[in-house]
N, C-alpha and C positions, 0 to 999 in steps of 0.2 A: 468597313467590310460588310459583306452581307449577313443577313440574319442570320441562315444556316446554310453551311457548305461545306459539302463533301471534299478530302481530298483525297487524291489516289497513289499520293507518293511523296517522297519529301519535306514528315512534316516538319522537319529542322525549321525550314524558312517559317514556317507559321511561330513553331513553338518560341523563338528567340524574338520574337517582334513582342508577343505576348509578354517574354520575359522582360526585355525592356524597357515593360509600361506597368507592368503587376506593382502594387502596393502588397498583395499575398497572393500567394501559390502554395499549392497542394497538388503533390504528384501523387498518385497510387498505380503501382503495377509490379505484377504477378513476377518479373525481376526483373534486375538490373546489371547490367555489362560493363564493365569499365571503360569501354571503347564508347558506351552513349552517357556517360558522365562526363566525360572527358570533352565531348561535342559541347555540353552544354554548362560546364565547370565557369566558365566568364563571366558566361549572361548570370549564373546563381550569382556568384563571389559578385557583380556591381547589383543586383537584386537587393542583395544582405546587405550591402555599403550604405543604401540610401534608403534603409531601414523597413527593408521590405521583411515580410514573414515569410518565412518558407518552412514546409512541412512536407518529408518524402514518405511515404510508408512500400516497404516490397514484402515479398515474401520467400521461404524457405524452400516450396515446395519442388521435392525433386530435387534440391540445391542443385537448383540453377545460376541463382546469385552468386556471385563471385566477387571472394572476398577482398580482391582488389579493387575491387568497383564501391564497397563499401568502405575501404578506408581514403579511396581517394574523394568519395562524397565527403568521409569528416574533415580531410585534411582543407577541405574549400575555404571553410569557417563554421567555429564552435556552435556559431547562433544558428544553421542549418538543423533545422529537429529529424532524427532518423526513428524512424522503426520497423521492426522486423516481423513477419507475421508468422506466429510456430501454427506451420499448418497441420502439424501431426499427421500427415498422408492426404488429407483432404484438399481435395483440389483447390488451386488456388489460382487464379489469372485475372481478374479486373486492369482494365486500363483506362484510367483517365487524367486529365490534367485541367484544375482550373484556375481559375485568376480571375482575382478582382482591384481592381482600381479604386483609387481613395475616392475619384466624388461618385460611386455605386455601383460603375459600368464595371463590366467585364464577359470572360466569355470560358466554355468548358470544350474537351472536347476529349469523345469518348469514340472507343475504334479497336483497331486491335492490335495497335503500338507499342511494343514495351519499350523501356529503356536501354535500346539498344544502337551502334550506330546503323546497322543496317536497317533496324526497322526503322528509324527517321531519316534516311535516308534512301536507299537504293532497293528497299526491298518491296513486294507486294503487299500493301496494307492500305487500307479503309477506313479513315476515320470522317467522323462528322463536328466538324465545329460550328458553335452555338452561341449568339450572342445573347447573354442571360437578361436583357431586355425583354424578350419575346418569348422567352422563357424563365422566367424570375422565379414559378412556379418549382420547377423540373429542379432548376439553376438549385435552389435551397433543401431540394430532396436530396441531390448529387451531395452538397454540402455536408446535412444533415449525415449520408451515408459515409462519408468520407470520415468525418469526426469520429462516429463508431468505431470503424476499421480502425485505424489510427490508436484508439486509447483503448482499445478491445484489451481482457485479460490476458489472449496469447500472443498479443505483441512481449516483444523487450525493446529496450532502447538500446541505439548501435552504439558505443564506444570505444576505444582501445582495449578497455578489460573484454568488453561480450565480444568483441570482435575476435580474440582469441579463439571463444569457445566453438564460434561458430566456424570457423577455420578450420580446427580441428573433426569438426560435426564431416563439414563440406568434404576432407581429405579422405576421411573414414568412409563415406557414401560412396565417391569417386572411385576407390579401391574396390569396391562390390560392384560397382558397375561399371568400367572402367570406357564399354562403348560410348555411354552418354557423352561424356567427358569429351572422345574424343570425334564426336558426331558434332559439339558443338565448335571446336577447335578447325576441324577442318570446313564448316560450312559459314566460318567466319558470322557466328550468332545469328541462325536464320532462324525463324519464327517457328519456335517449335508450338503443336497444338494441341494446348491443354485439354483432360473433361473438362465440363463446364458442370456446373452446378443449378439447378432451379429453385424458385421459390426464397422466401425471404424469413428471417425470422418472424413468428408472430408476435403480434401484440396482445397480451392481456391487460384489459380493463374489468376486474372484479368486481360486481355490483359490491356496493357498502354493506358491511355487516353493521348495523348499532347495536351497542350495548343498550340494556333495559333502560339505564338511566344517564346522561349524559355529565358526571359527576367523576370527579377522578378516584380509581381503586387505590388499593393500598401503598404499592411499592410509587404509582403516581403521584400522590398524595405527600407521600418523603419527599418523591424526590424536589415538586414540587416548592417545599417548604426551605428545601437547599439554595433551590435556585433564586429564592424573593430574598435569601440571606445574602447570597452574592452579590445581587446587584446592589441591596442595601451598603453591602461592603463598600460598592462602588468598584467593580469588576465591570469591566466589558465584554468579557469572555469566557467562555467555560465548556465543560465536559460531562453530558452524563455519559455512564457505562451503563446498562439496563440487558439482562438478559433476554434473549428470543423471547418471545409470548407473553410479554408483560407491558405491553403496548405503548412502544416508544414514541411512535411517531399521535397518537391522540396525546402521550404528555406534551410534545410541541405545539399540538393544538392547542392544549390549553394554557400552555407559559406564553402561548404569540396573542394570548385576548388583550394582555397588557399591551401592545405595541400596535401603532397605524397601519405601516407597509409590512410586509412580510415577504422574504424570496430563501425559498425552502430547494434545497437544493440536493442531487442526487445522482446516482450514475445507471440506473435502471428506469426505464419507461413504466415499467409495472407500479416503483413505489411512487410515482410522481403520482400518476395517477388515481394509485391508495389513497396518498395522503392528501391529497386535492377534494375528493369523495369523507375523508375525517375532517379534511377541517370543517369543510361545509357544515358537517354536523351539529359540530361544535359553532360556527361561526357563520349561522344560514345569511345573516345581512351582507356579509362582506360580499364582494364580489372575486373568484376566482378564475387565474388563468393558466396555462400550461405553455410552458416555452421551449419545444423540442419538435424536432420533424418540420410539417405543416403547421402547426401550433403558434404562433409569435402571439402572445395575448400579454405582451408584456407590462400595459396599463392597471393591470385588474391589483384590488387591495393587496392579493396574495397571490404569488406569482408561483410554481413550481416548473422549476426551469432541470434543462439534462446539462450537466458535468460539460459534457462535448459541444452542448450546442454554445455554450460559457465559452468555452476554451478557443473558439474562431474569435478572431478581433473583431471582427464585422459586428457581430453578436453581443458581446463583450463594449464595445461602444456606442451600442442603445441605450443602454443605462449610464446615470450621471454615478457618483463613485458613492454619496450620500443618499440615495435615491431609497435605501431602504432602512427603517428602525430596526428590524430583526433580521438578524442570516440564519438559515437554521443549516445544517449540514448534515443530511444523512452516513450510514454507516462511514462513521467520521475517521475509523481506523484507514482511510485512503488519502487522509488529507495530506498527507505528507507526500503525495504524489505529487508531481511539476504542474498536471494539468490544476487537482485543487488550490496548488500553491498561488499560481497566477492570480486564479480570482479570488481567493481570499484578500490577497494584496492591491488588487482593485476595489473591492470594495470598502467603505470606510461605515458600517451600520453602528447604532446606537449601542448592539450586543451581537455577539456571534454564539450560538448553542450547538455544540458539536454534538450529535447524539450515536449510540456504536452498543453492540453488542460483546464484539470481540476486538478488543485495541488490537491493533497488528503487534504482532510478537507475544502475545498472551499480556503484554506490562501495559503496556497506553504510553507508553515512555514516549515514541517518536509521535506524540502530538501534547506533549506538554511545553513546549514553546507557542507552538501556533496557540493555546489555551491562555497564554499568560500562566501558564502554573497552576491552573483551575480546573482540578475536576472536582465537581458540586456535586457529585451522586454518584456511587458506584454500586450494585447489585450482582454478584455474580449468578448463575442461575444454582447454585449445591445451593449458597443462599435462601434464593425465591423458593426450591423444594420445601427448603426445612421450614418456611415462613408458610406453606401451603399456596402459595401463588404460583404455582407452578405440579406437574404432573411429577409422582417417583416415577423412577426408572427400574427395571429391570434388564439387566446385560446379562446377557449370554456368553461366552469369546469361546468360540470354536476354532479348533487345533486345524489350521492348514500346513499340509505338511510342505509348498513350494519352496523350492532353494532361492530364495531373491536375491543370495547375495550374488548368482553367476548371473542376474539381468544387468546389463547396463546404466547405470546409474546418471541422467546428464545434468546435475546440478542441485536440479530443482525439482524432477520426473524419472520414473524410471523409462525406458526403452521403450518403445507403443509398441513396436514390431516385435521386440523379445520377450515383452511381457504378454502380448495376444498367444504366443506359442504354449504357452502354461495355463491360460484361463478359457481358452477358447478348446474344452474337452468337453465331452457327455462324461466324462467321471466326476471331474470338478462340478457339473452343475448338478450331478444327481446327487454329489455330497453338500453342496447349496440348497439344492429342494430341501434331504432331509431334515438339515437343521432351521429351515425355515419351517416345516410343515411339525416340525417336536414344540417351538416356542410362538408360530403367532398369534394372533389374535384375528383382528376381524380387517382394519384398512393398513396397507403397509406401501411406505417408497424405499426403495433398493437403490441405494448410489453404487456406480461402476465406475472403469478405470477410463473408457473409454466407448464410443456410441458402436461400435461393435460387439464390446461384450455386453451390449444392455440391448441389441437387436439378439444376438445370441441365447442368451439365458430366458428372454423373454419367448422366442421361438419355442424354447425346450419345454418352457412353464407351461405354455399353451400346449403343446403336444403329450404333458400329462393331464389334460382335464381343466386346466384353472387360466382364471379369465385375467389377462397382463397386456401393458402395452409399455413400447421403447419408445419414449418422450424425450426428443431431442429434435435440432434445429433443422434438420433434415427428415422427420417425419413427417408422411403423409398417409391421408387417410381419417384424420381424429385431430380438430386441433386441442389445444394445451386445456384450454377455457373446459371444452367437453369430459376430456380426459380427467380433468380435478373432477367436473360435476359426477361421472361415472364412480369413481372412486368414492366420493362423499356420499352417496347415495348406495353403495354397497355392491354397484353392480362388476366393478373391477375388483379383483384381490392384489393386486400390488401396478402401482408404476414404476417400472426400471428409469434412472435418467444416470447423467454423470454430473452438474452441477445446475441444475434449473434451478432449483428449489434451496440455492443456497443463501439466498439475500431476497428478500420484496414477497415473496407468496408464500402464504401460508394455508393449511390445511387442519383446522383445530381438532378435526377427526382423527387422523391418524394416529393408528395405537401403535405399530409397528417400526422399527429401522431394521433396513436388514443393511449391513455396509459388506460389501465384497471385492474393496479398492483396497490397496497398501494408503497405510496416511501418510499423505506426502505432506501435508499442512495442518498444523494443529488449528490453524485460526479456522481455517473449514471445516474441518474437525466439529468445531465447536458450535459451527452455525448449522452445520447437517443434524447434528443431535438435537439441536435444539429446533426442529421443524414436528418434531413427537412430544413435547413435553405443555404445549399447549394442552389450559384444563378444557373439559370437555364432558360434558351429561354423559353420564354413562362410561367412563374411562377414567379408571381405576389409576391406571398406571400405564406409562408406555413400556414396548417389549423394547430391547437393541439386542441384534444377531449380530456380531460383529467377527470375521474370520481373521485370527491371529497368526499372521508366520513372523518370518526373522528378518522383515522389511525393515525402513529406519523408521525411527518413531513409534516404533509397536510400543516397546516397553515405557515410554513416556508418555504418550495419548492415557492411559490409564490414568494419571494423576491428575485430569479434569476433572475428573470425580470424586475425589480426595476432599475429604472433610476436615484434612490435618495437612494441608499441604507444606508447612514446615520441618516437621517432624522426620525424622531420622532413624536409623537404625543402625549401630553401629557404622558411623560416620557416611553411613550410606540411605538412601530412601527406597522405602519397600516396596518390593516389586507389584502386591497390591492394597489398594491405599484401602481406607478408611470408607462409609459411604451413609449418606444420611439416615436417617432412619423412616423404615418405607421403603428402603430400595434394596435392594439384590444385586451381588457381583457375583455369578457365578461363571467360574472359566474352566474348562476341560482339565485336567490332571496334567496332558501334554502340553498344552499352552503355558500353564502354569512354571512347568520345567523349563519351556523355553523362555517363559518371559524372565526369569530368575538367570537363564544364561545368559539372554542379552544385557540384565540390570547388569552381571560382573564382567561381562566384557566390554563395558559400555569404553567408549572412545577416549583414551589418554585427555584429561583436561589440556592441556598443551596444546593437544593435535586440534582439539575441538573451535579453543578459542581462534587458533590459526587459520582454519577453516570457515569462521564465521566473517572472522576480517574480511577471507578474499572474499567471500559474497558478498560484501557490502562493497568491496574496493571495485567487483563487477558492476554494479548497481549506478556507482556515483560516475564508472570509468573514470578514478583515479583514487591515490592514496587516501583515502578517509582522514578527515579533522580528529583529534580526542573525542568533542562535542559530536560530531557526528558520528561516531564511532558509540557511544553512551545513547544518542538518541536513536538511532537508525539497529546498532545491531542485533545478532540475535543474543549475542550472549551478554550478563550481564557485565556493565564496564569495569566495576571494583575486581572482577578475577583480574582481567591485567593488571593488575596495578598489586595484586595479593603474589600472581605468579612471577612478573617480571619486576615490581616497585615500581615501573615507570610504564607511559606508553612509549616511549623513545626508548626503553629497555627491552619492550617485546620486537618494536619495530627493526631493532640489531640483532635479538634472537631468530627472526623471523627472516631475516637476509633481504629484509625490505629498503636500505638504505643503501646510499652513492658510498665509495669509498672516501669521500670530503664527510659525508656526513655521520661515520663510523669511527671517524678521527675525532670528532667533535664532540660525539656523544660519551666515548671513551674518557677524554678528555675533563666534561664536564658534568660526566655522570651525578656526583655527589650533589651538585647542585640541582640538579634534576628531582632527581630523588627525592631532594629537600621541600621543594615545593611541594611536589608529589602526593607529600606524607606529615609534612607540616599540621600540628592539629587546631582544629578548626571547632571550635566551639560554638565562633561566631564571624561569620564573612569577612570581620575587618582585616585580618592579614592580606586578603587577596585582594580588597579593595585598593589598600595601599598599592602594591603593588599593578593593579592596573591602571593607577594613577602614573605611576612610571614607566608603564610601556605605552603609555599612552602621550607618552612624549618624543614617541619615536623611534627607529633603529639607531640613531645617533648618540640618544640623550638620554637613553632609559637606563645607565647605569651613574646617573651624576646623580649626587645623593640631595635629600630631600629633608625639610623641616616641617612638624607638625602645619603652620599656618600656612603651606604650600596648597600642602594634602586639603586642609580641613572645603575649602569651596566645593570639590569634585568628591571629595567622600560625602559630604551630607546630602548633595545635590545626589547622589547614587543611592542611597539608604531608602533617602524619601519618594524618590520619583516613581517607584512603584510598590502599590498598596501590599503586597508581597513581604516585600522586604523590609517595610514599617513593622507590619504585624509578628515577623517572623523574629528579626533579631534587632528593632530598634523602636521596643515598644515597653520594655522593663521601666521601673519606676526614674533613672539616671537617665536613660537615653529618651522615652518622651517628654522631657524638660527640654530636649535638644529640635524638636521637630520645626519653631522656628528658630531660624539660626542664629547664631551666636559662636562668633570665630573665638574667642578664645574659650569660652566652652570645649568647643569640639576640637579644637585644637589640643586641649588636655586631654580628652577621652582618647585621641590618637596616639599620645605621647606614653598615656599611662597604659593603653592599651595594646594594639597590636605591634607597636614599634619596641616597647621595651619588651613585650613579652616573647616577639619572636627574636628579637638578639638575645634574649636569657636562651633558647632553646633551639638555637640552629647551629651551634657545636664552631660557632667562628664565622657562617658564612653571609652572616649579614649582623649587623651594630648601630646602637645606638649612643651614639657620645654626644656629648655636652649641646642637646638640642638637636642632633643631627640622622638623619636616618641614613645607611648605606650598605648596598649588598658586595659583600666582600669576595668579588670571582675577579679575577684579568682572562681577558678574552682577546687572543690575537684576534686583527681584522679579518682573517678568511672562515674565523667559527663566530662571530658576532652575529650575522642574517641567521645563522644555523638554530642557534640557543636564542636568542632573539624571537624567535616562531616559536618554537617547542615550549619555551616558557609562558608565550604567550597562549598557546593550545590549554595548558594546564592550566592557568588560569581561570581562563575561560571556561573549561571542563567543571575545578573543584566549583566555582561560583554559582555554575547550572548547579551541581548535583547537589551541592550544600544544600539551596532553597526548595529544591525536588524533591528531597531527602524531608528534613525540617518538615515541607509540606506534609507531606505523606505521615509524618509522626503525630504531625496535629490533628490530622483526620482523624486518625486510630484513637485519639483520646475524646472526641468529639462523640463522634459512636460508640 
């Protein structure tokens, strides 16, 4: 083909020649029809066959996408990656499609095509194709841009579960505007024309701050001394937790002096850049490089590579899989995301160091597998206060009187459109000024719900006298870089944004929060607080204004601050906690009352845990594992198992099961149960038994003799440094660490096998050398309990050493 050329019609014929020859494709467009899936549903389904990648992203906007177009995309095949862009109102239309071939060749082509049949077909449209030879340059910009979109925050992933929601979304829009709908229907999807949007996000690159001396501070210095224990342990993996402003990314600088190669890795341009700028610091000989955008400097000692530019295979096989001694992994609470999961399981480094402020979910729970079980450091920020490494707080909570429960609630956000009707008033912002102008101090940033009401409130601020700007991706006039510099320097009194400043930048100045959003996320929550509590010459303390109504989450964000976060009151937790000393919680009289109604009306534990499942069952688009269900959700996994005994017990209460699997669980409840709740002092019962499921659906109920067990039990004990230390390391069992089958063969005998026949009430025995679980199972409940036993398993075994862990830290510190 030629280099570049226009087509002016039909780009089916192009796009299906592309498709197949593509090794990877990546489509992005503004939406999709089911009639231009349908066109090209073959070429994908033989793409994916002969192990091609494929990657669509569309978007919402306007719901235009239709959601039959989006389940006939997944119905093609599972390995088809989807996602969905939440435009929130903001325009949205990009079209492009590109493809690359295994030995480099390939080509893009950008135009003004969606994924529709008419517009690949018979409609007027203009695209230009590009063979990325001659543009190899553009070709990896496109790329670069593509990955963003793609793993951007307001995507979701398509599934059966989201795909409901967004179904629902689509129906409800449709109904308010009933012409769209039928504008598209009769003009058989003609090219409708979106606004268009200018300008690009910027990039900040921060000049370096250094410290006076380039020597690790205090909470460094711990954590430091955790981590030379670890590897001593002989870990390969691990986790600090480190609160905001206590300088996470210099302690990877200085944990990576010990290591040759180093590839530091992250999902923001900003902290790549930071930490590129520290380590030098720390590390002037080395040679660094930056691998995101324009960027491929992928030879350099230390590599700081983007999340996205990782997650393209292209990219992704420039590196050999050993290629690096250290992986460090920025705000590492994401790792359990598909894109980090990928390349963590590509790469094979000497150590992996996950570093995070806020684990996702408040626990760190869903990254204690990827850890090996290892967090080496934990600091929360109440901590760093009390320890003085960190700035007190004073909070405010000012009484808003909005009714949130009558916005629209969709999951995860409330309503943009129903929630702008209530914030976007001159009363609400003149009761915003006041309580900003009674508590601040001198530099303040305002997070908002959305870049409307932070153009709005900042308009108002300025029209009484004071100097403010709205900092978002769509500002012009002032970039990001100037607007910090402004504020540090005192010439701004506050930056409105809605999340800039939630991860990579900081501002050691700022005395002030003013929050004027419902908290949709505690884990953001925690990262916006923590952008004020940086120490700082001359600051005392930071202020937080925070406006309380009867949003969700009001009455629980408070317990971040809690110095007693255990503690109870009358079987319930006080509506306001505890707070270090140095700080101040003072909350309006009416807030106070309401946070006190919301703590008693807080949501049925039933309804709650029920709730929390479908999010996760949304997430994974499909029934969640036990294990997955303990690592992934929001709530902790031991309530099911307190409220229902089982998870096959909730999952029956819940009307989540076939009618085959209702009978089964009924059926074989007690035995369920039994596992369940079986006590576990030390892993061996469940070892055993994974030894027997681990012989099959066939075979896993034919009974078993200690000398069976004894190779696969000690072989499991010892294989990870974990499970030595944890429960096979007393003065009896490290006599066992080399083996010795009749040894251990006893330890099994006299161990979990007699002691769970003495305490399973009949349903499993040990007679005369023999081990045997006492259930009959017709053959159409064998697969059923077969899994479920083997879920629970799997479940108690994680949590056992989870657990265990965690108890041994507590005694260590």
């Amino acid at each position: 083909m030629r280099n570049i050329k226009l087509v002016t019609g039909n780009l089916r014929e192009q796009l299906t020649g592309l498709l197949n020859e593509a090794s990877s494709i990546y489509i992005l467009t503004s939406f999709i029809m089911k009639s231009g899936v349908s066109l090209l549903a073959p070429f994908l389904k033989k793409a994916v066959n002969r192990g091609a990648e494929v990657k669509i992203c569309t978007g919402d906007y306007l719901f235009v996408t239709q959601p039959e177009a989006l389940e006939r995309l997944i119905e093609i095949d599972s390995r088809i990656e989807i996602q969905l862009y939440r435009s929130n109102g903001r325009s949205f239309h990009p079209k492009a499609y590109l493809f690359q071939n295994t030995d480099g060749d390939g080509s893009f082509i950008v135009g003004s095509s969606n994924l529709s049949n008419s517009a690949l077909t018979s409609g007027v449209e203009w695209s230009l194709i590009i063979n990325n030879e001659v543009a190899q340059e553009v070709y990896l910009e496109a790329l670069d841009a593509f990955s963003k979109t793609f793993h951007h925050e307001q995507t979701i992933t398509i599934n059966q579960e989201t795909l409901k929601d967004y179904r629902t979304e689509y129906e409800k829009y449709h109904e308010r505007h009933p012409n769209l709908l039928l504008q598209w229907t009769k003009s058989e999807e003609e090219v409708l024309t979106l606004p268009t949007v200018s300008g690009q996000p910027e990039i900040i690159r921060e000049p370096p701050v250094l410290y006076r001396q380039l020597t690790p501070r205090p909470a460094q210095q711990e954590a430091l001394e955790m981590l030379s224990t670890t590897l001593e342990e002989g870990y390969s993996k691990a986790m600090v937790v480190m609160a905001t402003g206590l300088g996470k990314t210099y302690l990877a600088g200085f944990f990576a002096r010990k290591f040759k190669r180093i590839l530091f890795i992250a999902h923001r341009e900003e902290i790549l850049g930071q930490a590129k700028n520290s380590f030098r610091n720390i590390m002037p000989e080395r040679s660094m490089g930056l691998y995101y955008g324009r960027d491929k400097e992928g030879d350099a000692d230390c590599v700081f590579a983007s999340i996205y530019s990782l997650g393209i295979n292209r990219h992704l096989a420039r590196f050999e899989p050993g290629e690096f001694d250290l992986i460090i992994v920025d705000e590492f609470h994401h790792a359990a995301a598909g894109s980090y999961q990928k390349v963590i399981d590509f790469f094979k480094p000497k150590f992996l160091l996950g570093i995070t402020a806020t684990p996702d979910r408040m626990d760190g729970k869903d990254v204690y597998a990827i850890c090996d079980g290892n967090v080496a450091y934990q600091l929360h920020f109440i901590e760093a206060i009390e320890k003085k490494w960190l700035a007190p707080f004073h909070y405010y909570g000012i009484y808003d009187d909005t009714d949130f429960s009558q916005i629209t609630w969709l999951g995860t956000r409330y309503d943009e459109e129903e929630l702008a009707l209530v914030q976007l008033r001159d009363d609400m912002a003149d009761k915003v000024l006041k309580a900003w102008k009674s508590y601040k101090q001198s530099r303040t940033i305002a997070f908002c719900s959305s870049i409307r009401q932070a153009n709005f409130l900042s308009e108002y601020f300025n029209r009484q006298g004071y100097q403010t700007v709205s900092l978002n991706s769509k500002t012009v006039g002032i970039t990001r870089g100037e607007a910090i510099k402004r504020l540090d320097e005192g010439a701004l009194d506050m930056i409105f944004t809605v999340d800039l400043f939630n991860e990579g930048v900081d501002i050691p100045s700022v005395d002030t929060l003013l929050f004027v959003r419902p908290t949709e996320s505690l884990t953001v929550f925690t990262q916006q607080v923590g952008r004020g509590l940086r120490l700082f010459a001359g600051k005392d303390h930071c202020v937080i204004i925070d406006l309380i109504g009867n949003y969700r989450n009001a009455d629980i964000k408070l317990q971040l601050f809690n110095t007693e976060p255990g503690k109870e009151k009358n079987g319930k937790k006080a509506s306001i906690p505890a707070v270090p000393p140095g700080c101040e919680l003072n909350i309006e009289l009416a807030a106070v009352n309401l946070l006190n109604e919301l703590n008693r009306k807080r949501q049925p534990k039933k309804d709650k845990l029920f709730w929390d499942y479908i999010e996760l069952k949304k997430e994974l688009g499909r029934r969640p594992t036990y294990l997955e269900l303990h690592l992934h959700g929001r709530s902790n996994s031991r309530e099911y198992r307190q409220e229902f005994k089982s998870y096959p017990g909730f999952l029956y209460w819940a009307d989540e099961l076939t009618e085959k699997e209702k009978n089964a669980f009924l059926e074989n409840e007690t035995w369920l149960v039994e596992v369940e709740s079986t006590g576990m002092a030390k892993s061996y019962k469940m070892v055993v038994l994974n030894f027997m499921l681990s012989k099959g659906l066939d075979n896993w109920l034919v009974p078993v003799t200690p000398n069976e067990v004894a190779p696969y039990f000690h072989r499991y004990m010892t294989e990870k440094e974990y499970r030595k230390r944890i429960d096979f390391s007393d003065k009896a069992s490290k006599q066992l660490w080399q083996y010795d089958e009749q040894k251990v063969s006893k330890l099994i005998a006299n161990m979990p096998m007699t002691k769970w026949s003495g305490s399973s009430k009949g349903l499993t025995a040990f007679n005369q050398g023999v081990f045997s679980i006492k259930i009959q199972l017709p053959i159409n409940h064998n697969e059923i309990v077969f899994e479920w036993t083997r879920q629970i398993c799997e479940y108690r075994l994680h949590e056992h050493f989870e657990r265990k862990d965690e108890n041994l830290k507590l005694l260590v510190h």
